[in-house]
C-alpha positions in Angstrom: 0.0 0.0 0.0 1.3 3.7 -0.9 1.8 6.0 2.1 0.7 9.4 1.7 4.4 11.2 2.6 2.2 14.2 4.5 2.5 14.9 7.8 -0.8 16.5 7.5 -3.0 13.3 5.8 -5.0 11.8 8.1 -7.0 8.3 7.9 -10.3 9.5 9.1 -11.7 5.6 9.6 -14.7 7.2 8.7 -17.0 6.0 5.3 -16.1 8.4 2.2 -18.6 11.1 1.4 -19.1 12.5 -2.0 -17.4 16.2 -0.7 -13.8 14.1 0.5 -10.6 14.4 -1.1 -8.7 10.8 -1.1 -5.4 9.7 -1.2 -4.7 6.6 -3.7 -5.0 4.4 -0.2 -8.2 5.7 0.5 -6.9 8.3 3.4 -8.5 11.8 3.7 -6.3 14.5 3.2 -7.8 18.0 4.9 -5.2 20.5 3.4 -6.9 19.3 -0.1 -10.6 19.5 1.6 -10.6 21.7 4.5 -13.8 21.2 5.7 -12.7 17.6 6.6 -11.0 19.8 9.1 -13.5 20.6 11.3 -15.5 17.5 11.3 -12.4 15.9 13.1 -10.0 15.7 15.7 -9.6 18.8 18.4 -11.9 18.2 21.9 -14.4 15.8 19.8 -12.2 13.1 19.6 -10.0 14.1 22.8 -13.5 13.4 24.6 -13.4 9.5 24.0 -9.4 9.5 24.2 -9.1 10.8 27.9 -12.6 8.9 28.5 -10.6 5.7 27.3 -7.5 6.8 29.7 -9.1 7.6 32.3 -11.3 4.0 32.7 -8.1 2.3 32.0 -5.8 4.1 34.4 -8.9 3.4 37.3 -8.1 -0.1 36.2 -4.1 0.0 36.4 -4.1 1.7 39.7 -7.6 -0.4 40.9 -5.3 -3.1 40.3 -1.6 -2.2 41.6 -1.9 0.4 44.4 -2.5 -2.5 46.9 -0.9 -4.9 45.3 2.2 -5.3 47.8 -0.2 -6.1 50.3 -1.6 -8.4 48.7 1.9 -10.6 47.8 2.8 -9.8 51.4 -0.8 -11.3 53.0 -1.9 -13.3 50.5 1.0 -14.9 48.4 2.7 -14.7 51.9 5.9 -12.6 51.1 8.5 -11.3 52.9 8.1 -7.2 53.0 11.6 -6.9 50.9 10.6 -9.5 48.6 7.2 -7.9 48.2 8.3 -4.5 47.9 11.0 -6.0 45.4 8.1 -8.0 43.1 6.0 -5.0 42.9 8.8 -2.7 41.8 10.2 -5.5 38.9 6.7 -5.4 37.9 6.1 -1.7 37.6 9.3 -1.3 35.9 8.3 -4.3 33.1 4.4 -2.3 32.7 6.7 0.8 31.9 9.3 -0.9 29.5 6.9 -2.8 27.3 6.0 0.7 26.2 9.2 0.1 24.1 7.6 -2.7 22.3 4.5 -1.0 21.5 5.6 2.2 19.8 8.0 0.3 17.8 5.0 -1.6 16.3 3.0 1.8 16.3 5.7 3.9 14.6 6.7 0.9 12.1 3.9 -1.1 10.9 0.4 -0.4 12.0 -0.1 3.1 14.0 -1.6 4.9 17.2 -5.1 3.7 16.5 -4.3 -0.2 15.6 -2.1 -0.3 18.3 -4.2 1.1 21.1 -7.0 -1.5 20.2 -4.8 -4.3 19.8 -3.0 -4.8 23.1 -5.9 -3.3 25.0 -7.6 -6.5 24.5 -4.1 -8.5 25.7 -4.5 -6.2 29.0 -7.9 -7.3 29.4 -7.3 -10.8 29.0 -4.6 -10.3 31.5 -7.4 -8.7 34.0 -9.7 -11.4 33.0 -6.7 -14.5 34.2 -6.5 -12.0 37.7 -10.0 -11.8 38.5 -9.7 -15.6 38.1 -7.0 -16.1 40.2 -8.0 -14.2 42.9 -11.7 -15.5 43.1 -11.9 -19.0 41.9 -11.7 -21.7 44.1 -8.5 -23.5 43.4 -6.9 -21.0 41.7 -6.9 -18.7 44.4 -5.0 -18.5 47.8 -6.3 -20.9 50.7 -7.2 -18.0 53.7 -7.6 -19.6 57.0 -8.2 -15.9 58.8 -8.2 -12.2 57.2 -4.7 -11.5 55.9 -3.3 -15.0 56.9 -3.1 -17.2 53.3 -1.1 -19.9 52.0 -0.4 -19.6 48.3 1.2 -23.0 45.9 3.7 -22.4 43.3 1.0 -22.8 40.7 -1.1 -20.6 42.4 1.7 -17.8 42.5 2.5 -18.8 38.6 -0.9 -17.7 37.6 -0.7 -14.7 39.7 2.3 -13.5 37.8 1.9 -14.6 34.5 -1.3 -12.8 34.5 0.4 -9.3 36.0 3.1 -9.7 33.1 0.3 -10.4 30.2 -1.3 -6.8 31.9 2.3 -5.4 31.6 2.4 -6.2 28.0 -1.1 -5.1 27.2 0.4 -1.6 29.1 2.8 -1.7 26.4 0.5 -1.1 23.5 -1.4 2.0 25.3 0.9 3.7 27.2 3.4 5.4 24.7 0.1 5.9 22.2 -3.0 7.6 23.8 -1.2 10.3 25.1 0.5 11.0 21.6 -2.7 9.9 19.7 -4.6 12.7 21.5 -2.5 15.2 21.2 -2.8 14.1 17.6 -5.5 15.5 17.2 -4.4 19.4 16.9 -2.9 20.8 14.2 0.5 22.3 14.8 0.1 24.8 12.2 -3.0 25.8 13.8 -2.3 28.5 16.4 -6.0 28.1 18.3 -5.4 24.2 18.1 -1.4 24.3 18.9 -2.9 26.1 22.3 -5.3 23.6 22.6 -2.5 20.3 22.6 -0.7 22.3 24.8 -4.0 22.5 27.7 -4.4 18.5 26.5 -1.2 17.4 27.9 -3.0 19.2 31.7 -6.2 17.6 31.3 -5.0 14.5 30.0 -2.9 14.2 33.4 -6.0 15.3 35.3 -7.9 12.2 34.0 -5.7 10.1 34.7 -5.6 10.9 38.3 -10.2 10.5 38.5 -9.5 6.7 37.5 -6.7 6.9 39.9 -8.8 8.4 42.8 -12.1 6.1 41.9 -9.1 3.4 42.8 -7.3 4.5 45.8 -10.6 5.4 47.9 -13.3 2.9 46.2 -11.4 -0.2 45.0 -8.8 -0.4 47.9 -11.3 -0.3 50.4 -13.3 -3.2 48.5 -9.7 -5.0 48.4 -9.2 -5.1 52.1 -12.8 -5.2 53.3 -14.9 -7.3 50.6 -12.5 -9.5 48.3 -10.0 -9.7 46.2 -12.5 -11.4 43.8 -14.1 -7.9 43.4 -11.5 -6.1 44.1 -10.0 -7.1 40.8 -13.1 -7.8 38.4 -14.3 -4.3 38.8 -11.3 -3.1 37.5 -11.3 -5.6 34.6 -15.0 -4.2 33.6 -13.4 -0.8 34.0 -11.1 -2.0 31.3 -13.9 -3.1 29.4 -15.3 0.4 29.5 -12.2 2.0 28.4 -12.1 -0.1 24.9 -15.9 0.4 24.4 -14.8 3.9 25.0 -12.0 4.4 22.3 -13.7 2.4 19.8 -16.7 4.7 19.9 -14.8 7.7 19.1 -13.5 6.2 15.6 -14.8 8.0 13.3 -13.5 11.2 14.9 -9.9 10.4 14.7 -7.1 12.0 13.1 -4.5 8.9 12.3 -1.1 9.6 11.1 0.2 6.9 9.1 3.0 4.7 10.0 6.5 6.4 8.4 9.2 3.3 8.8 10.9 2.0 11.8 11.9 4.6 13.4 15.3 2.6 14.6 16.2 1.9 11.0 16.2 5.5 9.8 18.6 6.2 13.4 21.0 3.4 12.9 21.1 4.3 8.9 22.8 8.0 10.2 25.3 6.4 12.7 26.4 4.0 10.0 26.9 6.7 7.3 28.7 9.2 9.3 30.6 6.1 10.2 31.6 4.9 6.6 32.6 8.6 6.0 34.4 9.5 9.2 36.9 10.6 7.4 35.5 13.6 5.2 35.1 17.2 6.8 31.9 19.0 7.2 31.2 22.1 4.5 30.5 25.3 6.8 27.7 25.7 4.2 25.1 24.1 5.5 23.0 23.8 2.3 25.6 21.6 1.1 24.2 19.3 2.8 21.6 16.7 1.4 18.2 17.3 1.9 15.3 15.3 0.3 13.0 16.9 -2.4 9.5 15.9 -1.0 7.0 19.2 -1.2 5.3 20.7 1.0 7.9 20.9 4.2 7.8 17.3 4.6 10.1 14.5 4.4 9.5 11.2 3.1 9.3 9.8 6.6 6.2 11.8 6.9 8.0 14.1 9.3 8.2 17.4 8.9 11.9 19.0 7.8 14.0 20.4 10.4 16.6 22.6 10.3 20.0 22.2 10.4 21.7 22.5 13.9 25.3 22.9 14.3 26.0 20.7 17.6 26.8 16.9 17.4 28.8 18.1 13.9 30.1 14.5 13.6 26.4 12.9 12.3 26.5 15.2 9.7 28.7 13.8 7.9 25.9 11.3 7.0 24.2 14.2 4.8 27.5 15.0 3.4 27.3 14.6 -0.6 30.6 12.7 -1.7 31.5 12.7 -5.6 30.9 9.4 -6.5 28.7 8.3 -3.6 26.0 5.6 -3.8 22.3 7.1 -2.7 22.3 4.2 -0.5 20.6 5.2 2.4 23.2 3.5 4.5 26.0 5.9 2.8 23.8 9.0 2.4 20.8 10.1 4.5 19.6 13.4 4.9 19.7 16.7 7.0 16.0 16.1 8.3 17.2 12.3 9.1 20.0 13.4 10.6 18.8 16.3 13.0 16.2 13.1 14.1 18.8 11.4 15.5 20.3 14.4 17.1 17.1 15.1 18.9 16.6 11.9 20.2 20.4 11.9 21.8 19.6 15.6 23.2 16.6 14.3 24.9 18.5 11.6 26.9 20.4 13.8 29.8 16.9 15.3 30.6 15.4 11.4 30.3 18.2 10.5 32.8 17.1 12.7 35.4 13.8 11.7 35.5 14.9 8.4 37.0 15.6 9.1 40.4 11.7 11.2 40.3 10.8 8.0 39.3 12.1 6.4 42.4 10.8 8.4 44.6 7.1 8.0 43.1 7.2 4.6 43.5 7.3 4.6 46.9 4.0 5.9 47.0 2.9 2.3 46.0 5.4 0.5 47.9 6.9 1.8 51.4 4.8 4.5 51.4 2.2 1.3 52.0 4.1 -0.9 54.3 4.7 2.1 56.6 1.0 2.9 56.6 0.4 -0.6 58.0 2.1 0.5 61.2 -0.2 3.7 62.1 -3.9 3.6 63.0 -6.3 3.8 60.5 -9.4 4.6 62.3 -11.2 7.4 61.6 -13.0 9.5 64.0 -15.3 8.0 66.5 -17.5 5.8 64.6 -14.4 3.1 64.2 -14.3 3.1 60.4 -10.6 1.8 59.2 -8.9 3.3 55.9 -7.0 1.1 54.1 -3.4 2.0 53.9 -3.1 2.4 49.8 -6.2 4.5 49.9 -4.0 7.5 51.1 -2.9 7.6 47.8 -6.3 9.5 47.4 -4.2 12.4 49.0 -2.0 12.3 45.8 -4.5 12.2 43.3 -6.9 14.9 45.3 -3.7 17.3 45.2 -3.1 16.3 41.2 -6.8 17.1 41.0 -6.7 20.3 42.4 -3.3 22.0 40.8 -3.8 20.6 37.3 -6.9 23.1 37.1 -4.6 25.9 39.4 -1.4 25.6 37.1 -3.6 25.4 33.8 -5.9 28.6 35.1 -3.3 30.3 37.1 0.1 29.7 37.2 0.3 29.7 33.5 -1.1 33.5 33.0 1.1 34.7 36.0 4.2 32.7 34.7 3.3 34.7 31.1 3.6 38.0 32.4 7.0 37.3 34.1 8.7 35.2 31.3 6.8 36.4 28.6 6.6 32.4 27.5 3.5 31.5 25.7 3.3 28.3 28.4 4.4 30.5 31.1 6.9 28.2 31.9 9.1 26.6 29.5 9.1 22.2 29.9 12.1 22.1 31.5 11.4 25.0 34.2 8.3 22.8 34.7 10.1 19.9 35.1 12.9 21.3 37.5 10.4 22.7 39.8 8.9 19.4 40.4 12.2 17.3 40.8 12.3 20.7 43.8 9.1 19.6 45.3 9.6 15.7 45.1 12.9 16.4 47.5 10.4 17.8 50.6 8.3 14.4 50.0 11.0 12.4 51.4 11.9 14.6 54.0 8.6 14.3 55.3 8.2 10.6 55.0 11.3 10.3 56.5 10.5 12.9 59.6 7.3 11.1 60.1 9.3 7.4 59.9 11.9 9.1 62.9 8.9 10.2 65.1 7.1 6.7 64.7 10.1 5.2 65.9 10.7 7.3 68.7 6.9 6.8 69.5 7.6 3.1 69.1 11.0 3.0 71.5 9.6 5.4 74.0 6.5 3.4 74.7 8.4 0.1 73.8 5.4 -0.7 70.7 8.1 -3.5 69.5 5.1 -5.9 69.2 2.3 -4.2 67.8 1.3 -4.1 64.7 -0.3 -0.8 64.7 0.9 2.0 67.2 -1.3 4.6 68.1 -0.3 7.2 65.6 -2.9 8.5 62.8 -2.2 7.4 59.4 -3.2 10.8 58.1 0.2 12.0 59.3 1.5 10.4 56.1 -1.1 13.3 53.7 1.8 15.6 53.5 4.2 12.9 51.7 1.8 12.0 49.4 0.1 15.5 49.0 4.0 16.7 48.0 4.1 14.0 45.3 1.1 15.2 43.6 2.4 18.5 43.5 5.4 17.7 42.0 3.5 15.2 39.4 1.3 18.1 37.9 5.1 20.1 37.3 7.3 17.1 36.6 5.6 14.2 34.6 3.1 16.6 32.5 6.5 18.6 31.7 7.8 15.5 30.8 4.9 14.4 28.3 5.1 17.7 26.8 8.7 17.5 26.3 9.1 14.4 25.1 6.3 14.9 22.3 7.1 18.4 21.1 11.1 17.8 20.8 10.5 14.5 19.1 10.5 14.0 15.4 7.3 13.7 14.0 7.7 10.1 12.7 9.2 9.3 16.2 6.8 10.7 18.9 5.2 6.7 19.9 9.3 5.8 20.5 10.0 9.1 22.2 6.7 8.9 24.9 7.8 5.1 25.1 11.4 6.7 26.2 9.5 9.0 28.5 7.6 5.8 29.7 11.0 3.7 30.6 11.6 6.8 33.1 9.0 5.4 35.4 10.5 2.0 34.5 14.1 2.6 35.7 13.0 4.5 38.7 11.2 1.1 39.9 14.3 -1.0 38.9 16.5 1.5 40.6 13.9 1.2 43.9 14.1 -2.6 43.7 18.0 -2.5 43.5 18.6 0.1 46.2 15.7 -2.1 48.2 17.9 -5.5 47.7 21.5 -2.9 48.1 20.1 -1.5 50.9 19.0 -5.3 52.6 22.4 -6.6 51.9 24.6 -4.2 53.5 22.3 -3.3 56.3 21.7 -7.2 57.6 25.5 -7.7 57.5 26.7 -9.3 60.9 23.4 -9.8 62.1 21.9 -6.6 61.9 17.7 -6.8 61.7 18.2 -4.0 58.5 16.4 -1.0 57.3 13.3 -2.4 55.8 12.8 -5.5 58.1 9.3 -7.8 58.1 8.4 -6.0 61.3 9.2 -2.0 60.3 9.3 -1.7 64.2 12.7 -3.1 64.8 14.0 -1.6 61.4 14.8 2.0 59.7 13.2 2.9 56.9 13.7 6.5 57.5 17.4 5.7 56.4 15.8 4.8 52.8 13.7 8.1 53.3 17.2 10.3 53.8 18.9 8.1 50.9 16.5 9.4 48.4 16.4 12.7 49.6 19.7 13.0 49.1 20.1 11.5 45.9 17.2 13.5 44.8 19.2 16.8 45.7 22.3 15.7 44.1 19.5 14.8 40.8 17.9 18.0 40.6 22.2 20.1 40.7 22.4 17.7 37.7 19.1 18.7 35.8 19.8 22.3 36.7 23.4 22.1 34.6 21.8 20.0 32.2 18.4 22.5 31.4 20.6 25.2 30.8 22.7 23.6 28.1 19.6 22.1 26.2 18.6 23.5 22.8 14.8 22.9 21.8 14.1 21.1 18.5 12.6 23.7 15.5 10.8 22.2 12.7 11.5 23.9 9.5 7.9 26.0 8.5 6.0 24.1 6.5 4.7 25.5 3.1 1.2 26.0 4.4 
């Protein structure tokens, strides 16, 4: 099948009416029709896009934000090993992103692959629910919290997380790209728009997520996990039924190539010809023919840039040299490359962020199973994971603030369009996320005081309010709304256009190191701190150990992060485009 080479063509999935202009392949293509404009994309499709995400993320964090609770109790784990299992999983549903744009950015696109391993996912929900509720195939419980699990038992657990991790894989690095999709970039009311998406998309997110931590973990611990997990399976159900609805209203980009190919083709080439200098005339350099500002990538052309000098040599026109695209690639192919390696320092500081939000779903937990949960007078008990509502209420609550306020005051003082640029927004959460840790691990030095003083060695609460931990996760929101919605926007405006599923799929493995760095400064931490006997930092009983240690390690580390990003931010230079001919 021909691809259309325009940026701007769009499949519309939609039956042809007589008014439509159509590519040979049967696309739409609005810059020859206009009106098929305005009868797609913007807020109508966004609508069932964030309806999608939001149903689906209820589902994800329905499903994980107790989770360690339930390998500890129910597959009866030790606290490391469950706090250890939880982050190699986390990390694996934020890796398989990898997977999934390749496939969207190579073969099939946003749309096919969205509906494609969101049907894996749920399959993966389905195997869950039956694990946790079918007789046989779910733990033996002789008491509340006190279960025997066998191997095969476990086995299904697992295999069913990791079949949810790959379905993650197909969704994750898309619907956030596929909806900001949806605005034109040339369009200066619609470029605003993607801009405010990016906010609200975020702010979605965190509904499913507060449905999840109050509702769902509170039917976990007090119900079943039989429920606990099939209501998040129909959720998922609900999400698909939600993206499929909104077909007709898409804007689809078509697939341009692997995206790896075109990268490795420029390393090779400026390889091969290693040995020829650079012309200081930049319009030496090749540069493919396509019309209309595009590339036959389907990206738009960008201009040259004059860092990372040695790749250009790829574009560099030799007498009697083969048009191979191994021996010759061009400026726009080139500069693709150099964007993706200028994105990595930023991507690298996002990790240790990442390690700190995990905690939020992990120790965060386990030291909210040592405080009381009661509420009030009338005896009512919150479940530990649902103070995670305290993170998504404070998401909640500045994603409206910064998109309403911050912005306009940031705009008079910068004199940014965004108020603040992506990596001022990112910096000033990596600032907030630091005071997180210092209060989890104040609050983890006074429980332990509390716990010596009175000599508490033995309980298994203390009588200490869990909503002492609101701060911590109140923090974390705060620094979500600056840090990982900077981070979406920065990934997909300084990627290529032909790139953007790989680039949001680089953003994604952020939150994927961050839980492989938690699990290996978790297992670190255990080895050194148990040496000649020692009970450790994070022990089965938290009483006898000192997790405000791991507290003051991250702080630190994040300190040390943020001095990094700081050098880093001020040393990036943002991607331009080249205009398009409009």
């Amino acid at each position: 099948m021909e691809q259309n080479s325009h940026m701007g063509t769009y499949n519309l999935l939609e039956s042809k009416q007589e008014d439509d202009t159509y590519t040979e392949d049967g696309t739409v293509d609005y810059l020859k029709n206009p009106a098929n404009k305005k009868k797609t994309g913007t807020w109508k499709a966004c609508g069932f896009i964030l309806g999608n995400e939001c149903c689906e993320r209820l589902a994800y964090y329905g499903m994980s934000s107790n989770l360690v609770r339930y390998f500890k109790y129910h597959l009866n784990e030790h606290s490391a090993t469950a706090s250890r299992n939880l982050s190699t999983w986390t990390g694996t549903c934020y890796l398989t992103p990898l997977i999934g744009a390749f496939v969207a950015d190579t073969y099939i696109g946003r749309y096919w692959t969205i509906a494609t391993f969101s049907i894996i996912y749920a399959i993966g929900m389905g195997m869950l629910t039956l694990s946790a509720s079918v007789p046989g195939l779910k733990p033996t419980c002789y008491e509340k919290d006190v279960c025997i699990a066998t191997k095969a038992q476990i086995a299904l657990c697992f295999t069913s997380l990791y079949l949810v991790a790959l379905g993650t894989g197909g969704i994750k690095p898309c619907v956030s790209s596929y909806g900001a999709d949806q605005f034109d970039d040339h369009d200066e009311v619609e470029e605003k728009q993607k801009s405010s998406f990016f906010n609200w998309f975020y702010f979605v997110i965190n509904i499913g997520a507060l449905v999840a931590h109050s509702v769902l973990v509170w039917i976990q611990d007090n119900v079943g996990w039989g429920w606990g997990f099939s209501i998040p399976t129909i959720a998922m159900g609900i999400a698909v039924i939600s993206f499929f609805s909104g077909t007709k209203l898409y804007r689809n980009q078509l697939p341009g190539g692997s995206p790896l190919t075109r990268l490795c083709q420029v390393v090779v080439a400026s390889f091969r010809k290693r040995k020829i200098e650079v012309p200081l005339d930049s319009s030496l350099l090749y540069e493919s023919s396509e019309e209309a500002g595009f590339s036959n990538s389907g990206s738009r052309k960008i201009d040259h840039t004059f860092d990372l000098v040695f790749f250009d040599k790829a574009a560099v026109v030799t007498p009697n040299g083969s048009i191979n695209p191994w021996n010759l690639c061009s400026v726009t192919q080139v500069e693709e490359l150099k964007a993706v390696i200028r994105l990595l320092p930023i991507w690298a500081t996002g990790i240790i962020f990442s390690t700190v939000y995990a905690q939020m779903s992990n120790l965060f937990v386990l030291q909210g199973s040592t405080l009381d949960p009661r509420v009030g007078i009338s005896g009512f008990e919150i479940p530990p994971a649902s103070l995670g509502v305290f993170d998504t209420i404070s998401v909640v609550f500045w994603v409206p603030v910064y998109d309403r306020v911050i912005v306009h005051v940031a705009r008079r003082v910068t004199g940014q369009q965004n108020g603040l640029t992506q990596l001022q927004r990112i910096g000033t959460g990596l600032f907030i996320s630091i005071f997180s840790m210092v209060c989890a691990g104040v609050l983890e030095v006074v429980r332990l005081q509390i716990v010596s003083r009175n000599d508490y060695y033995e309980l298994d609460r203390i009588p200490m309010s869990i909503f002492w931990q609101v701060p911590q996760y109140f923090l974390i929101g705060c620094a979500e709304v600056f840090t990982f919605i900077g981070q979406l926007e920065f990934f997909y405006d300084q990627a290529p256009d032909s790139m953007r599923s790989l680039c949001a799929a680089l953003q994604l493995t952020i939150t994927a190191l961050g839980s492989y760095v938690s699990a290996l400064l978790v297992t670190i931490v255990t080895i050194i701190s148990t040496q000649g006997g020692g009970a450790g930092w994070i022990t089965d009983n938290l009483n006898y150990g000192h997790l405000d240690y791991f507290f003051w390690l991250l702080a630190g580390l994040s300190l040390v992060n943020l001095g990094v990003f700081v050098v880093l931010a001020r040393k990036h230079t943002y991607r331009k485009p080249a205009a398009a001919v409009r």
